[in-house]
Gaussian input, Z-matrix of N, CA and C with variables (Angstrom, degrees):
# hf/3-21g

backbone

0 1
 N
 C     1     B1
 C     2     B2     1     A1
 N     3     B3     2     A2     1     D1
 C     4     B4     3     A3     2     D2
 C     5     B5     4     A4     3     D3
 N     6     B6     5     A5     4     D4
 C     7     B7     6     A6     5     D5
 C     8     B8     7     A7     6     D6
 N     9     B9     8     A8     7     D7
 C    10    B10     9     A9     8     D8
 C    11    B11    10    A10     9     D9
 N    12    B12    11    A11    10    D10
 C    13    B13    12    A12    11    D11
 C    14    B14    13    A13    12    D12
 N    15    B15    14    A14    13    D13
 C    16    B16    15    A15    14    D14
 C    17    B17    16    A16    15    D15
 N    18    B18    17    A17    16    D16
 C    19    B19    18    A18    17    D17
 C    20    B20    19    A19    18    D18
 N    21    B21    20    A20    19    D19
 C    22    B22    21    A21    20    D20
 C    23    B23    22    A22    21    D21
 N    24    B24    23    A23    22    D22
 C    25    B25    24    A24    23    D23
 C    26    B26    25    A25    24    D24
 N    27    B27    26    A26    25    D25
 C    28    B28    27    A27    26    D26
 C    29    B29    28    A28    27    D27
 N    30    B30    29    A29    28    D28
 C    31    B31    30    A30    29    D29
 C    32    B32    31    A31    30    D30
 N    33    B33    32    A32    31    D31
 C    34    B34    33    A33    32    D32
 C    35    B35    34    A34    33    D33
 N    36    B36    35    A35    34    D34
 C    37    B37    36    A36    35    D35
 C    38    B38    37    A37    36    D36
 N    39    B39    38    A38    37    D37
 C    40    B40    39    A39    38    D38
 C    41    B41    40    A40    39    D39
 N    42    B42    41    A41    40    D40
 C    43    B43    42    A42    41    D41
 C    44    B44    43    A43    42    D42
 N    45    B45    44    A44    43    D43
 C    46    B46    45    A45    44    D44
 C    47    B47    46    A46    45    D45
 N    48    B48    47    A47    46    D46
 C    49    B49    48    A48    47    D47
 C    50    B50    49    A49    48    D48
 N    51    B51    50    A50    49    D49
 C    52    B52    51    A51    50    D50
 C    53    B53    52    A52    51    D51
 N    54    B54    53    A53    52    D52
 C    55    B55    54    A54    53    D53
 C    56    B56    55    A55    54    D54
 N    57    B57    56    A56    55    D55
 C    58    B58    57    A57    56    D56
 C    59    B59    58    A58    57    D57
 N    60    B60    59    A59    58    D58
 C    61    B61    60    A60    59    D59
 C    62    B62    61    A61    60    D60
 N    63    B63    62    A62    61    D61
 C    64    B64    63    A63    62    D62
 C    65    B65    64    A64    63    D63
 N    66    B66    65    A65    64    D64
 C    67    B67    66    A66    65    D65
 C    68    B68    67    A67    66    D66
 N    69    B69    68    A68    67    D67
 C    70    B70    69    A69    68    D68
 C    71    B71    70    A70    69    D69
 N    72    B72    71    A71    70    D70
 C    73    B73    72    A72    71    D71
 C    74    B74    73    A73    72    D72
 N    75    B75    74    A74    73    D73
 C    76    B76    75    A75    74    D74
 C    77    B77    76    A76    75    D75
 N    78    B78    77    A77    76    D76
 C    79    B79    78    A78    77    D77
 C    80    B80    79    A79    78    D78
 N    81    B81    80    A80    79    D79
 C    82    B82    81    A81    80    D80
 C    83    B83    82    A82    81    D81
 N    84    B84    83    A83    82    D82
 C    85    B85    84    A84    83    D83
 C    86    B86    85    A85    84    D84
 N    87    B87    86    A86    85    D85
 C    88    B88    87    A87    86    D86
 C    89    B89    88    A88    87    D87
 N    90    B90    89    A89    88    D88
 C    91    B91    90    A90    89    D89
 C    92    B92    91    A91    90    D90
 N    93    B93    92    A92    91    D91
 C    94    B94    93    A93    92    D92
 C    95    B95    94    A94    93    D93
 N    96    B96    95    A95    94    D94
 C    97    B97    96    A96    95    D95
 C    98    B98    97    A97    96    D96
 N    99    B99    98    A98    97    D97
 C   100   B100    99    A99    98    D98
 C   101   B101   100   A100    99    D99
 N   102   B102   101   A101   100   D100
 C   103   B103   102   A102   101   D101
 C   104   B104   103   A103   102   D102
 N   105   B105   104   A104   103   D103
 C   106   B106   105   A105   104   D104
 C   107   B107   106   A106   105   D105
 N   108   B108   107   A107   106   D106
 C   109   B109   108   A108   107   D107
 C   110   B110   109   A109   108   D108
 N   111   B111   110   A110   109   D109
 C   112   B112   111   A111   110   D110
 C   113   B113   112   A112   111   D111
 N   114   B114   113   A113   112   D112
 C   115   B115   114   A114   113   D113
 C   116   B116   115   A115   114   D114
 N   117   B117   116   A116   115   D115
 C   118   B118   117   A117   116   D116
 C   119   B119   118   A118   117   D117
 N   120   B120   119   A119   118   D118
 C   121   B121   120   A120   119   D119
 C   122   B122   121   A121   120   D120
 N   123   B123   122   A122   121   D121
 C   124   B124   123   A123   122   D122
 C   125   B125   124   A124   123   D123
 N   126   B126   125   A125   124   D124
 C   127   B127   126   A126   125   D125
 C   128   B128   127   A127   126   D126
 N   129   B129   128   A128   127   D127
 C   130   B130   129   A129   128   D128
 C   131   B131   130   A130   129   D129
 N   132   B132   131   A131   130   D130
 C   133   B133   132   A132   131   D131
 C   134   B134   133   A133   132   D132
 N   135   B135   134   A134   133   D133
 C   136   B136   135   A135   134   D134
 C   137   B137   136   A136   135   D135
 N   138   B138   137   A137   136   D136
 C   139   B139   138   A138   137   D137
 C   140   B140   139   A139   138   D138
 N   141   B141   140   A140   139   D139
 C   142   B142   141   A141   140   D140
 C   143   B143   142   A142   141   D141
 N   144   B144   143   A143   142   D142
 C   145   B145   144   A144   143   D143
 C   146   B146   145   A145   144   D144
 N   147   B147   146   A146   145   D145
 C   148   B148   147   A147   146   D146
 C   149   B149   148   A148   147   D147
 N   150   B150   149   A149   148   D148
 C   151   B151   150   A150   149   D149
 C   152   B152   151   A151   150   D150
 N   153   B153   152   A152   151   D151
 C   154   B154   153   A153   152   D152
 C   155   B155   154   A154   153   D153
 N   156   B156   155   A155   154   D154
 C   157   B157   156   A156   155   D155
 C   158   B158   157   A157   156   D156
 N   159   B159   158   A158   157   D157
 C   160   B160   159   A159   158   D158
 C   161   B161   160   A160   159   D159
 N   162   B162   161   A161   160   D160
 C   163   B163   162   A162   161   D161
 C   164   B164   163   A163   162   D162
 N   165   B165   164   A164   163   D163
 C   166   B166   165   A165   164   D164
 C   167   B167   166   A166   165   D165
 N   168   B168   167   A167   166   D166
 C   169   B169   168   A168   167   D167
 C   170   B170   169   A169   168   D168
 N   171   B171   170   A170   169   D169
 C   172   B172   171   A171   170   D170
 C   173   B173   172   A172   171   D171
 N   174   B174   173   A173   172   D172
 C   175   B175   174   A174   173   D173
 C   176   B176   175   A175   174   D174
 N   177   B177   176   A176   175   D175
 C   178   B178   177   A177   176   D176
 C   179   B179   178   A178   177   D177
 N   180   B180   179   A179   178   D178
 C   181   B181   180   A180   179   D179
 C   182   B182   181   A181   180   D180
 N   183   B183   182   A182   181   D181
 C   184   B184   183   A183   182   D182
 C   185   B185   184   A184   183   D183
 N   186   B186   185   A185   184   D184
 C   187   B187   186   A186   185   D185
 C   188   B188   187   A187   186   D186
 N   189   B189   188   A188   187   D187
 C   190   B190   189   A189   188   D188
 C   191   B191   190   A190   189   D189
 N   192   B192   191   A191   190   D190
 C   193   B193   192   A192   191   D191
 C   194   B194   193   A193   192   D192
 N   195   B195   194   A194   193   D193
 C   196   B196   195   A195   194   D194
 C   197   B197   196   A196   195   D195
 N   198   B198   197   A197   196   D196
 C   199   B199   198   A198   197   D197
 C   200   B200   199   A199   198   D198
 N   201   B201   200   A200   199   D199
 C   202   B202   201   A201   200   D200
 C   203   B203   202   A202   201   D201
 N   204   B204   203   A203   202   D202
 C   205   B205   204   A204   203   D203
 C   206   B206   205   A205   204   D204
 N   207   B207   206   A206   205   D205
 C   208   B208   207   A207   206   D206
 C   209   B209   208   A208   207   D207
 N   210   B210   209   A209   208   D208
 C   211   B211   210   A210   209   D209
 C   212   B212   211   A211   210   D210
 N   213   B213   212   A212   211   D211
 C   214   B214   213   A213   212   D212
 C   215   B215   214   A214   213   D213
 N   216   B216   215   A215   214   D214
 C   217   B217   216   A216   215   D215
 C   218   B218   217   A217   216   D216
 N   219   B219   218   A218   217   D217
 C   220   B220   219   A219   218   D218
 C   221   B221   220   A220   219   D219
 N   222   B222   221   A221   220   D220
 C   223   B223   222   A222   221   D221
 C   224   B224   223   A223   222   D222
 N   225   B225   224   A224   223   D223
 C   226   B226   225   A225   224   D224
 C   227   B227   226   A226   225   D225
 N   228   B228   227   A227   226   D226
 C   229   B229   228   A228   227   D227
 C   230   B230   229   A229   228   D228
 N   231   B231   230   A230   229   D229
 C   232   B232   231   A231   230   D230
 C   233   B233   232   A232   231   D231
 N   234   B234   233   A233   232   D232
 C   235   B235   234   A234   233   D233
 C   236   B236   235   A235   234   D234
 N   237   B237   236   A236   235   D235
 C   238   B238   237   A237   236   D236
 C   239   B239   238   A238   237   D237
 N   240   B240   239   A239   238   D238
 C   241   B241   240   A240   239   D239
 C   242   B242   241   A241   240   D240
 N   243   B243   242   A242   241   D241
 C   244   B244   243   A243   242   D242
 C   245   B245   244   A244   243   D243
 N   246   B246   245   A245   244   D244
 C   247   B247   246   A246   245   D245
 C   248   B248   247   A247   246   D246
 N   249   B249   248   A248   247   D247
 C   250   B250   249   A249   248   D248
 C   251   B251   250   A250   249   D249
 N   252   B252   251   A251   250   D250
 C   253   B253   252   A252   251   D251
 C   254   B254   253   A253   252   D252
 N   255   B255   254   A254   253   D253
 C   256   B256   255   A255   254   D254
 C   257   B257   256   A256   255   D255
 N   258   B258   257   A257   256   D256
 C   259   B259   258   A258   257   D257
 C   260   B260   259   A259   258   D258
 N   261   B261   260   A260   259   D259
 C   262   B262   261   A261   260   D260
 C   263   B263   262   A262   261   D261
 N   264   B264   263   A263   262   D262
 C   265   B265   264   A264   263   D263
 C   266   B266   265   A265   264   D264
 N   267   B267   266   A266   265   D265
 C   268   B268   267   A267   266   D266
 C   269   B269   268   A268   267   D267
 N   270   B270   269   A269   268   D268
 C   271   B271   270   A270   269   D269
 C   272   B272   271   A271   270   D270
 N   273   B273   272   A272   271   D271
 C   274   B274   273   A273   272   D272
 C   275   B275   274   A274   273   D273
 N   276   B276   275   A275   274   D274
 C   277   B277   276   A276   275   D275
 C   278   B278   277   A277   276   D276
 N   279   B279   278   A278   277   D277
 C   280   B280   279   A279   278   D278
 C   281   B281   280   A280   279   D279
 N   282   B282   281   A281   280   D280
 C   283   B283   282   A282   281   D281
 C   284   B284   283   A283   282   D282
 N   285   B285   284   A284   283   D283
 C   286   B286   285   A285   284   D284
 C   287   B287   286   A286   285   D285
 N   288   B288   287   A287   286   D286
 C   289   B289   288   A288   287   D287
 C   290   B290   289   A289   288   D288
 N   291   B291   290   A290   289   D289
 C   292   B292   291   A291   290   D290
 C   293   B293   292   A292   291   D291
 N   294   B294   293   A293   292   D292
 C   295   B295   294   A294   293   D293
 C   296   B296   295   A295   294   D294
 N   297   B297   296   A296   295   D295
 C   298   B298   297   A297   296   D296
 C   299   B299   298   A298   297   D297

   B1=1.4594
   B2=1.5408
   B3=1.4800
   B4=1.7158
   B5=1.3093
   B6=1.5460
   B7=1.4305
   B8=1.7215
   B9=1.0279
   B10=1.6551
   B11=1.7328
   B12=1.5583
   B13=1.7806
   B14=1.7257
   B15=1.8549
   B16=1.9254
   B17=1.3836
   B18=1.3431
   B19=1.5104
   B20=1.6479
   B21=1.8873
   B22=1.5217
   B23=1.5485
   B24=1.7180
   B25=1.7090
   B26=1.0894
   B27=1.5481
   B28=1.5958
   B29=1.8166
   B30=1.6497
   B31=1.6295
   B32=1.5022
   B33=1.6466
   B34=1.5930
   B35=1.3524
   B36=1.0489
   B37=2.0789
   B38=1.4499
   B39=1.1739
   B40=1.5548
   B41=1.0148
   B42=1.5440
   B43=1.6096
   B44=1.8805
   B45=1.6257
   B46=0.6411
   B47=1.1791
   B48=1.5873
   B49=1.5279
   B50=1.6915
   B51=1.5571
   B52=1.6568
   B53=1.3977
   B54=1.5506
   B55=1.2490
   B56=1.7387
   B57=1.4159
   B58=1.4552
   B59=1.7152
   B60=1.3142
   B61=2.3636
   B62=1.8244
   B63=1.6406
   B64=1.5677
   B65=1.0107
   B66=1.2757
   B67=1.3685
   B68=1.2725
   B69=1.7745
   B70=1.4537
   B71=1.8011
   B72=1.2168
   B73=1.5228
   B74=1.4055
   B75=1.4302
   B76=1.6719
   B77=1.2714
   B78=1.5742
   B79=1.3570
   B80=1.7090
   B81=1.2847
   B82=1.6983
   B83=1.3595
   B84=1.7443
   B85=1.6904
   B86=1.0259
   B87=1.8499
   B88=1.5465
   B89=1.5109
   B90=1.2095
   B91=1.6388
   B92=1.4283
   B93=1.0133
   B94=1.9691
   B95=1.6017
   B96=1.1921
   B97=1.5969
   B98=1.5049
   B99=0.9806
   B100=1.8187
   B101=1.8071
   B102=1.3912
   B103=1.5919
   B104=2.3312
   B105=1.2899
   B106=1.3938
   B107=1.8272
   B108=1.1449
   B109=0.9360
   B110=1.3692
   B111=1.4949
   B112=1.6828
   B113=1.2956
   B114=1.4092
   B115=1.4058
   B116=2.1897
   B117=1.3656
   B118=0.9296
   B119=1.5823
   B120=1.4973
   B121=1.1757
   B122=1.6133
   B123=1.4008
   B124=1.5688
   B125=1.5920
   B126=1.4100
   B127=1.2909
   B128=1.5421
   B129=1.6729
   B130=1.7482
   B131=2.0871
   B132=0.9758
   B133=1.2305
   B134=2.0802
   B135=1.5884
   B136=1.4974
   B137=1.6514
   B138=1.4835
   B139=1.4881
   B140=1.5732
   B141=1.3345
   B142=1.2459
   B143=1.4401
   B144=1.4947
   B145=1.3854
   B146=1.7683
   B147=1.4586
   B148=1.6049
   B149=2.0458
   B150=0.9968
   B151=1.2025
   B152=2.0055
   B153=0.9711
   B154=2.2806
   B155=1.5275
   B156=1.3453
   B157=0.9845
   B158=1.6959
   B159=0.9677
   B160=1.4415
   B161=1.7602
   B162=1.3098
   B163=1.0921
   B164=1.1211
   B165=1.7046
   B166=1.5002
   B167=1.0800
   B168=1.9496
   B169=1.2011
   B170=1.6140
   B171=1.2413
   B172=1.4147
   B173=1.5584
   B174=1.2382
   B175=1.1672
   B176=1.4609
   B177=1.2198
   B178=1.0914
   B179=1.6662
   B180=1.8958
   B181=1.5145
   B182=1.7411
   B183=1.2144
   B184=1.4422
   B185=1.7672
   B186=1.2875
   B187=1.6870
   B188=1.8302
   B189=1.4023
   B190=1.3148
   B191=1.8533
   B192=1.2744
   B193=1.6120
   B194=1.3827
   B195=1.2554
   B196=1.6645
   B197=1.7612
   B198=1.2447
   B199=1.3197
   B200=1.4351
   B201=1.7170
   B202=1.9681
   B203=1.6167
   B204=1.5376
   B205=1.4248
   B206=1.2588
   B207=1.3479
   B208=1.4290
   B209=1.7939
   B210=1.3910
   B211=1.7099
   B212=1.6273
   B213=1.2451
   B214=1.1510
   B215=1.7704
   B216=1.3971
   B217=1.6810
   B218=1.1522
   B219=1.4266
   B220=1.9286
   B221=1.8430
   B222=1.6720
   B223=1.4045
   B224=1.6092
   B225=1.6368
   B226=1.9242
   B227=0.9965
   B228=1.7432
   B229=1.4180
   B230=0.8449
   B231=1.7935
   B232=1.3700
   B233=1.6996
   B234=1.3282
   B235=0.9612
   B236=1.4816
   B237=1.3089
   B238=1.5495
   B239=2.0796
   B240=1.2816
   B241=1.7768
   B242=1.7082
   B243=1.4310
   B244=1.4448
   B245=1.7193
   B246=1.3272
   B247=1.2882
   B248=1.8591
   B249=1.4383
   B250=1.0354
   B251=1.4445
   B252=1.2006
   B253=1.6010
   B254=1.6831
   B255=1.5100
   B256=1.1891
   B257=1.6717
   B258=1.3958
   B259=1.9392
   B260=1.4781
   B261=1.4199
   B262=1.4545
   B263=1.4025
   B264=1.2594
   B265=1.9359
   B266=1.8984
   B267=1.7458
   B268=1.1559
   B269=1.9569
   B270=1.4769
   B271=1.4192
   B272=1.8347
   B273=0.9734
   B274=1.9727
   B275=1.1448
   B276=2.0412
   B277=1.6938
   B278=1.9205
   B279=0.9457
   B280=2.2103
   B281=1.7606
   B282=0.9936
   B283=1.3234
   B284=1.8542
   B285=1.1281
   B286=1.5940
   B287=1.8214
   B288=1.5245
   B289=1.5988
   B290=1.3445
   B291=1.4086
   B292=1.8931
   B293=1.7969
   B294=1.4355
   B295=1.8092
   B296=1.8798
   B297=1.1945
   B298=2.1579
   B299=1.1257
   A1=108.74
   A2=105.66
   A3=101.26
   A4=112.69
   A5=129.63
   A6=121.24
   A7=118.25
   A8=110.12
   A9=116.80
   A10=125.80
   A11=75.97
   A12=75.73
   A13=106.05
   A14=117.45
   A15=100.46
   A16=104.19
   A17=149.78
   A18=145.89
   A19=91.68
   A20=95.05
   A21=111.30
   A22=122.01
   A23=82.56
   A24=105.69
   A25=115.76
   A26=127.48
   A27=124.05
   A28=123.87
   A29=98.52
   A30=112.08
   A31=112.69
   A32=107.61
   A33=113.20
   A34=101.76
   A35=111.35
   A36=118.24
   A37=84.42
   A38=125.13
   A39=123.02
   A40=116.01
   A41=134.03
   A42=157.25
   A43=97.81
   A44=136.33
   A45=97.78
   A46=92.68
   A47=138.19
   A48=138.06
   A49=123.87
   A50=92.97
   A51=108.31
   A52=106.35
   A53=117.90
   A54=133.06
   A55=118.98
   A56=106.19
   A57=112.43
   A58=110.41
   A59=80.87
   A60=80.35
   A61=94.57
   A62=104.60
   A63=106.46
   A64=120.61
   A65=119.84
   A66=132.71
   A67=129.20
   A68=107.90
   A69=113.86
   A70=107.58
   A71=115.94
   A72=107.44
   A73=123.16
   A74=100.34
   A75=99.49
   A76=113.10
   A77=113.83
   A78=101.82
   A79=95.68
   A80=110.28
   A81=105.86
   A82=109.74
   A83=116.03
   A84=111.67
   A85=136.05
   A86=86.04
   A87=103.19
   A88=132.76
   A89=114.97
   A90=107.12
   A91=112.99
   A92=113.72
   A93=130.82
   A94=90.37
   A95=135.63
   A96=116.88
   A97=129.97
   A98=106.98
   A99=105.45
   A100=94.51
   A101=99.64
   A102=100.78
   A103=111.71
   A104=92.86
   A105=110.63
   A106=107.54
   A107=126.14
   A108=132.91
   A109=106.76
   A110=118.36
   A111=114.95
   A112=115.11
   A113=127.77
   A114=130.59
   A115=118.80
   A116=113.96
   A117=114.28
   A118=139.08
   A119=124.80
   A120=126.29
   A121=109.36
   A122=131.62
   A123=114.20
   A124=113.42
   A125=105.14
   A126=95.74
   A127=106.03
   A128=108.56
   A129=106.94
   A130=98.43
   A131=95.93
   A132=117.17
   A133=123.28
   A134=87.76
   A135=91.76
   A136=112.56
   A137=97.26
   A138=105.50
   A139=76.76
   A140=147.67
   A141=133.59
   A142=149.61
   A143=105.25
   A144=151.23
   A145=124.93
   A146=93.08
   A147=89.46
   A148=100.55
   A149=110.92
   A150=127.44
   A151=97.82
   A152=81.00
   A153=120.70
   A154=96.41
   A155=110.14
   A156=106.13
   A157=109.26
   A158=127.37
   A159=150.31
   A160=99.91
   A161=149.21
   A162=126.88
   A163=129.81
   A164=102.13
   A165=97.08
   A166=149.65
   A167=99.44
   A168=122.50
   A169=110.86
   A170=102.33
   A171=91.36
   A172=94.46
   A173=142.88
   A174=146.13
   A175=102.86
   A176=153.02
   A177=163.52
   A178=111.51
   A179=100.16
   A180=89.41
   A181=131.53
   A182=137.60
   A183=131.76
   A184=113.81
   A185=88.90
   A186=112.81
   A187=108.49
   A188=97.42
   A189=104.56
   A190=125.88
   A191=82.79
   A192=102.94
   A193=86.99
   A194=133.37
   A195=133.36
   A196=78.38
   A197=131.75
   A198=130.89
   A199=113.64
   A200=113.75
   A201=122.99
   A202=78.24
   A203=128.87
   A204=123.42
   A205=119.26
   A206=127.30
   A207=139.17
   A208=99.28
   A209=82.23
   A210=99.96
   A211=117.56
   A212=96.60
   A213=125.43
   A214=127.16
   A215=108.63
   A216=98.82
   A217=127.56
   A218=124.27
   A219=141.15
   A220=88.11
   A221=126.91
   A222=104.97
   A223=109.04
   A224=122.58
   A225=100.82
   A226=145.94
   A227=115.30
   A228=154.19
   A229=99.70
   A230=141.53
   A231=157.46
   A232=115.10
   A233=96.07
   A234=86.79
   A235=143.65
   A236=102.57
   A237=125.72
   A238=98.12
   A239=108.44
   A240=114.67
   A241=94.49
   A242=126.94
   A243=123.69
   A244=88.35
   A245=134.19
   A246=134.50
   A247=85.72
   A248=112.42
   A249=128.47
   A250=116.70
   A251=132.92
   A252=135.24
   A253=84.42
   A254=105.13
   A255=137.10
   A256=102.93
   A257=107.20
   A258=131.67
   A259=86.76
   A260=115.62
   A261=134.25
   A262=128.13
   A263=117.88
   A264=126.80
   A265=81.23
   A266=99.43
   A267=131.51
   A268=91.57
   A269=97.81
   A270=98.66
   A271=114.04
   A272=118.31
   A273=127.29
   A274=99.13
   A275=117.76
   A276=100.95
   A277=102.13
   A278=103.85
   A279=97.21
   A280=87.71
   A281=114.14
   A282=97.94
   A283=102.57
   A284=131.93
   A285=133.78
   A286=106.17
   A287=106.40
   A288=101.26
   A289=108.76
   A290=103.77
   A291=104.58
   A292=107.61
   A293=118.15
   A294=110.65
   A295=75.07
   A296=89.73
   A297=74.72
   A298=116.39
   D1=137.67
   D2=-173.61
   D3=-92.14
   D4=136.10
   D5=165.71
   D6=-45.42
   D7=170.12
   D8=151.06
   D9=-41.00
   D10=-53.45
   D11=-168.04
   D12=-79.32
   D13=-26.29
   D14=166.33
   D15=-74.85
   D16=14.89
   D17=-173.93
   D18=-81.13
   D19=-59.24
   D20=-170.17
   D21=-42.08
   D22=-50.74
   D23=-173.25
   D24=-65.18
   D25=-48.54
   D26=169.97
   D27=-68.26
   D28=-21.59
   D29=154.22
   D30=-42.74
   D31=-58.92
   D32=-178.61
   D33=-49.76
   D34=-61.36
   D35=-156.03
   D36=-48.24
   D37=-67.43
   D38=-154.64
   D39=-56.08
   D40=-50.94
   D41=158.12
   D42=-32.12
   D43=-53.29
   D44=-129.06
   D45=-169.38
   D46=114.16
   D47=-173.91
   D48=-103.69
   D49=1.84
   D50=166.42
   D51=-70.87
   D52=121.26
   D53=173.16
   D54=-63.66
   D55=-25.26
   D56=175.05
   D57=-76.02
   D58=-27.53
   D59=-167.42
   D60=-67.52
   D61=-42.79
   D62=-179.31
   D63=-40.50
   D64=-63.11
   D65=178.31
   D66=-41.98
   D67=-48.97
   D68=167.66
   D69=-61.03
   D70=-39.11
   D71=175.01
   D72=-58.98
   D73=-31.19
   D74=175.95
   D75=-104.01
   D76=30.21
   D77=168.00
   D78=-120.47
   D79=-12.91
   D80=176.05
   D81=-80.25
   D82=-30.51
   D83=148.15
   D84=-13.45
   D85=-98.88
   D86=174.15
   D87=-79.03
   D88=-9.07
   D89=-178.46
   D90=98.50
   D91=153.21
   D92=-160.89
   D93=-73.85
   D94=-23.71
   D95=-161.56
   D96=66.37
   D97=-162.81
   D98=-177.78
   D99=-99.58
   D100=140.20
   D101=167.99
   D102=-80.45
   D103=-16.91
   D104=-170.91
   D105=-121.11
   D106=104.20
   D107=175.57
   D108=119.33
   D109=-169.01
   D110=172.99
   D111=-114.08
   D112=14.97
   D113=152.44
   D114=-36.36
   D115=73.02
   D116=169.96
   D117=-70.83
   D118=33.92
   D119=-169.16
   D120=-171.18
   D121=159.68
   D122=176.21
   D123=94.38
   D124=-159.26
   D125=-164.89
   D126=-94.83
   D127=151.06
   D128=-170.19
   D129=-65.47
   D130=176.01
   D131=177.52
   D132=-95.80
   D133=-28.78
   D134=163.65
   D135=-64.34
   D136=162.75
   D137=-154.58
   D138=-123.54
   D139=-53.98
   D140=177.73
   D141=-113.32
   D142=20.52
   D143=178.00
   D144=-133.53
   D145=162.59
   D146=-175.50
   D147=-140.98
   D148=131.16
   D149=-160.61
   D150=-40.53
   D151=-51.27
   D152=-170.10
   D153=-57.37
   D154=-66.34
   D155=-150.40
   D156=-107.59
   D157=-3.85
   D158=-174.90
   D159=-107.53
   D160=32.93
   D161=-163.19
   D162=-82.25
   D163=-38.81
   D164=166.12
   D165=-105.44
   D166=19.61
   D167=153.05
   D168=-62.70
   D169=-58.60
   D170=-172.66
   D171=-54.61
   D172=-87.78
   D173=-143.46
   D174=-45.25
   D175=-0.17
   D176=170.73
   D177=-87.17
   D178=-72.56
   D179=161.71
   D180=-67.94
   D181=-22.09
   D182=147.26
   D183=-23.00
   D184=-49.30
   D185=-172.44
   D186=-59.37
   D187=-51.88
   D188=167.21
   D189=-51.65
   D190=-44.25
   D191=-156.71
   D192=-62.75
   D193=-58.43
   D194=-128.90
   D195=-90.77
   D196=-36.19
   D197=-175.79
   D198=-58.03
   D199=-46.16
   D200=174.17
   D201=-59.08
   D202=-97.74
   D203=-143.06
   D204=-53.12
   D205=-16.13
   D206=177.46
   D207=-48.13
   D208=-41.92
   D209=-155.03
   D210=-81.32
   D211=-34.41
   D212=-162.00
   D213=-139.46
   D214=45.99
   D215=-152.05
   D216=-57.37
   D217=-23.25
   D218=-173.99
   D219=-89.76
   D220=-1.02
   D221=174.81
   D222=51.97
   D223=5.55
   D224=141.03
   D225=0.73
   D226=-74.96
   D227=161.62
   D228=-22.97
   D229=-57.34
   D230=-127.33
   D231=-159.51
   D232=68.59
   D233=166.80
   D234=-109.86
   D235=27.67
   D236=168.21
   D237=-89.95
   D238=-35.93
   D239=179.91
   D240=-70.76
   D241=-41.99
   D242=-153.77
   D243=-79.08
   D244=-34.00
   D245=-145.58
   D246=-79.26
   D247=-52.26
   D248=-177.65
   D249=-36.00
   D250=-93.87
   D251=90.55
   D252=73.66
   D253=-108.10
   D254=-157.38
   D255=-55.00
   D256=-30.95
   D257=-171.66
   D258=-63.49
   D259=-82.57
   D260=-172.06
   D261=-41.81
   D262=-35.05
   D263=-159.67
   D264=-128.23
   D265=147.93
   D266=-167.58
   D267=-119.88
   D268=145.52
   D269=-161.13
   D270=-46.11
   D271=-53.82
   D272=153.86
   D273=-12.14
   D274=-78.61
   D275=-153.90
   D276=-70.42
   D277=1.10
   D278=-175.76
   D279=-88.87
   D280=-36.32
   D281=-166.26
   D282=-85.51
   D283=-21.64
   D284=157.70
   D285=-55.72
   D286=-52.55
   D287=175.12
   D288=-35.88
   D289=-65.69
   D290=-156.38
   D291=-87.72
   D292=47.54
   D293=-164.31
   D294=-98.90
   D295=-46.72
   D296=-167.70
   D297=-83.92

């Protein structure tokens, strides 16, 4: 017997062979995930944004971000932003920041 949510999901397949529409279906499923770590499913991890619905805010601040560390990568410059930074992320998510 299928849950709700494989009824939905095989609804999508049938509806629809665009890989982008899928995705949005299985992300209103399962949930944004962690932006920090590899928690892929559930609730996002932002505290005042939403991956979905915030996009090009975020994509704006990303934009920002890579521009401060571009500039500045140890955040020197800023060290009221680095303190911040350091407030927010637990030693794991700093060390996920800097893997790539």
């Amino acid at each position: 017997m299928a849950t709700p949510r494989a009824e939905e999901r095989l609804a999508a397949v049938e509806r629809t062979t665009d890989g982008f529409e899928l995705a949005e279906v299985d992300l209103d499923l399962r949930g944004e995930g962690t932006i920090l770590g590899t928690r892929q499913k559930g609730r996002s991890d932002l505290k005042l944004a939403s991956l979905r619905r915030d996009k090009e805010l975020v994509t704006v601040a990303r934009e920002v971000a890579f521009a401060i560390v571009d500039e500045d990568r140890a955040l020197a410059g800023n060290p009221v932003l680095a303190d911040e930074v350091r407030s927010l992320l637990d030693p794991d998510e700093v060390a996920f920041l800097f893997m790539s």
